[in-house]
C-alpha positions in Angstrom: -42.6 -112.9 -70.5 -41.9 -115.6 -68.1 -41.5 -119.1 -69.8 -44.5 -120.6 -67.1 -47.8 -119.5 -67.2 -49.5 -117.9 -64.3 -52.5 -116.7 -63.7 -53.3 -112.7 -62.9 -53.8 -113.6 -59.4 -50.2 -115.2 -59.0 -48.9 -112.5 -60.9 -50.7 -109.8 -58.4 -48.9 -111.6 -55.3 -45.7 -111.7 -57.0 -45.3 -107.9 -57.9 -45.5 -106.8 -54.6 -43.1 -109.3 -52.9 -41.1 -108.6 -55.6 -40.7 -105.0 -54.7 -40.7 -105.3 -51.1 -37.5 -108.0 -51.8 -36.0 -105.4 -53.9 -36.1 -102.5 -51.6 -35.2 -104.8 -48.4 -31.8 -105.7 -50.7 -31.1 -102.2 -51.7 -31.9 -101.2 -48.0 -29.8 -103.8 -46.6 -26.6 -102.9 -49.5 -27.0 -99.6 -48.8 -26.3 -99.9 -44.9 -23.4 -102.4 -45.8 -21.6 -100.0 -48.1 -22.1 -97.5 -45.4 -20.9 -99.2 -42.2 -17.9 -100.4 -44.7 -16.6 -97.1 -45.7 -17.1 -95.4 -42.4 -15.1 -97.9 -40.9 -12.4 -97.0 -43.0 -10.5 -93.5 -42.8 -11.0 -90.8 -45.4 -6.8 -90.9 -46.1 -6.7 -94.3 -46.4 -9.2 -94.3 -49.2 -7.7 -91.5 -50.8 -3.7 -93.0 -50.1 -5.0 -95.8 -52.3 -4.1 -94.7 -54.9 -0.4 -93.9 -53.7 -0.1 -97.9 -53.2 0.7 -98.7 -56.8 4.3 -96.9 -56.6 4.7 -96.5 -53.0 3.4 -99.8 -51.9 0.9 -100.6 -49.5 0.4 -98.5 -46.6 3.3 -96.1 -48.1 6.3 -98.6 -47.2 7.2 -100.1 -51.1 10.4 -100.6 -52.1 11.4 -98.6 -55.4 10.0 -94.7 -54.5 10.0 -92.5 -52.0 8.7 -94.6 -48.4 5.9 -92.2 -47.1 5.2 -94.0 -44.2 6.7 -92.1 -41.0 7.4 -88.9 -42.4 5.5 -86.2 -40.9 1.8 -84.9 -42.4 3.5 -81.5 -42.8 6.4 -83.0 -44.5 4.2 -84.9 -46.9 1.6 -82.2 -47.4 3.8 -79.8 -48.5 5.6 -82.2 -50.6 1.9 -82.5 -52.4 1.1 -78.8 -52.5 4.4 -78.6 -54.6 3.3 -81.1 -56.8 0.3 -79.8 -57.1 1.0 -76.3 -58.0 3.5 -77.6 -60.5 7.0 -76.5 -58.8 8.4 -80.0 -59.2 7.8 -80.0 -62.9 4.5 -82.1 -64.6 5.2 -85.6 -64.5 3.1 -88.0 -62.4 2.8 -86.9 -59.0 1.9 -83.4 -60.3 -0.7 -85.3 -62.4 -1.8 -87.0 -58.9 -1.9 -84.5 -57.0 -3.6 -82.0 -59.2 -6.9 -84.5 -58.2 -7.4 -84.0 -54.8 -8.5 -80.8 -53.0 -7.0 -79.1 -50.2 -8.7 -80.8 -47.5 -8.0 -84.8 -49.5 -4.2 -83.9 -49.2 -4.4 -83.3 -45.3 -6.2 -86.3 -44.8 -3.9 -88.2 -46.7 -1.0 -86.7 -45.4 -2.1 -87.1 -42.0 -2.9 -91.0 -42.4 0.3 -91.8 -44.2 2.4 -90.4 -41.2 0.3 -92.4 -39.2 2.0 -95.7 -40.8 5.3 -96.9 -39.6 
């Protein structure tokens, strides 16, 4: 209950403008998270989570440097992970997430970096 009284005709005005507000917000968030992420490549989303050891954009010091090396160096790199041939730390871990289709995408915008 609102602290300030108002009478049922306020309160009839208000419910409506209330809703149309709400649905113009969600209407206009909606189309701002949209333009956003389709603005933005499907590998670089998914090589987001490679930043944290590889560094942004796949160019950190420390690990491997992904940036450069070919998509089919990088994708089969991941599908070894993935199916466990490099043993079960980490990156097997990692790449045990994405589907098929994720690792090409990522692969394919990580060799896009130089």
């Amino acid at each position: 209950m609102s602290p300030f009284p108002a009478s049922r005709a306020a309160q009839r005005l208000t419910r409506p403008a209330l809703a149309a507000c709400a649905l113009a917000a969600a209407a206009m968030t909606s189309a701002a998270q949209a333009q956003t992420t389709s603005n933005v490549p499907n590998g670089r989303l998914l090589a987001s989570n490679c930043f944290q050891c590889h560094g942004t954009n796949g160019k950190g010091p420390g690990f491997d440097r992904l940036a450069g090396q070919s998509a089919s160096s990088i994708y089969n790199d991941l599908k070894e992970f993935q199916s466990g041939q490099e043993g079960n730390g980490i990156m097997a871990r990692h790449a045990m997430g994405y589907t098929d289709a994720q690792l090409q995408a990522l692969s394919q915008w990580l060799s896009t970096q130089r």
